[in-house]
N, C-alpha and C positions, 0 to 999 in steps of 0.2 A: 209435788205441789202444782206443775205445770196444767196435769192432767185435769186436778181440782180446778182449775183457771180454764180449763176450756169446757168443762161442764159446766160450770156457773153461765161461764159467756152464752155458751148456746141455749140454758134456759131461760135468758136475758132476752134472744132475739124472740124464743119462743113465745115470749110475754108478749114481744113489742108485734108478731103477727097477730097474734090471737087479740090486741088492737084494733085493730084494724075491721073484725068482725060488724060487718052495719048491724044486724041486727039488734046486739045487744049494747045501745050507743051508750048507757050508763055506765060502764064498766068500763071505759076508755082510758079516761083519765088514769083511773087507778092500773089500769094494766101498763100503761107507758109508763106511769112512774116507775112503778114495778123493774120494766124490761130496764130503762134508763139505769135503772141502780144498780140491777145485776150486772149489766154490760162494762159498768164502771168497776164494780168488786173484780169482773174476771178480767180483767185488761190490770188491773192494777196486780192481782197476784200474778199474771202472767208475765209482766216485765220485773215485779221483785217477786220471786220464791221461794223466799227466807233469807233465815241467818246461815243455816246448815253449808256447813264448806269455809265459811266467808270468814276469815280475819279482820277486826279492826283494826287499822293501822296506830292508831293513837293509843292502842295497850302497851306497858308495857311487857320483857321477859320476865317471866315469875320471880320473883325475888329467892334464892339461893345461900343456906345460910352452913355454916358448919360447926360440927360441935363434936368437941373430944370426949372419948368415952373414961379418961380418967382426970387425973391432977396435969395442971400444965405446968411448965416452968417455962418463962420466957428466957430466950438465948437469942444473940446476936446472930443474923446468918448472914455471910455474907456469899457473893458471885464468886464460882469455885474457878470463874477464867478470866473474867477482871479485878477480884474482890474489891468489887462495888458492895458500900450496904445494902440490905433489900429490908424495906418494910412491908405490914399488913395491908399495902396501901398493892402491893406488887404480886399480893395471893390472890389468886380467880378458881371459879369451876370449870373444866371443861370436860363433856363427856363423862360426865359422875366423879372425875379424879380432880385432886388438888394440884394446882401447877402455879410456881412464881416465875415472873421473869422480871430478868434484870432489867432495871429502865436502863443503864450504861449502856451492855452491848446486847442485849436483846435473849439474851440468851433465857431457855425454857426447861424450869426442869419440874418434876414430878415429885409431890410429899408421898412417904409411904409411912404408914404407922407402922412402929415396930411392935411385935410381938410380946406381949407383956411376961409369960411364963417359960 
């Protein structure tokens, strides 16, 4: 995009010599306009480049959602080294895997589905 920004600009100054020509004093005007505009378009792409690369900070993480592939039955789980209760409030994604942790003592363990057949 840089590159685009400095061809514009220089066809901008181009304009703004070709101005300058006495001869042809009617064509002034419109050629300053001219240069003035382009000079702005390539100064303007040249300090923004795009979006490309660029993070908005104000997005959020994608939203992450999970879903069992058969019948659930809910069961109490509790911390297998405090037995603290843990709710759905204590399941997260991390790195494609399901993991609760204790709010007690912090502890982190890993859902695995078991094998149905």
């Amino acid at each position: 995009m840089r590159f685009l920004a400095v061809i514009v600009l220089i066809l901008g100054i181009v304009f703004f010599i070709a101005s300058a020509d006495i001869g042809q004093s009617g064509n002034m005007i419109p050629r300053m306009i001219t240069g003035a505009v382009l000079c702005g378009v390539g100064i303007f792409l040249y300090v923004h480049p795009g979006r490309k690369g660029r993070r908005v900070a104000s997005q959020d993480a994608p939203a992450q959602r999970i879903e069992f592939s058969g019948d659930v039955k809910l069961q109490e789980i509790t911390c297998s080294k405090c037995g603290g209760a843990l709710s759905s409030k204590d399941v997260a994604v991390k790195a494609g895997a399901v993991f609760i942790t204790c709010p007690y003592c912090k502890s982190e363990y890993q859902v695995e589905e078991a094998p149905k057949w």
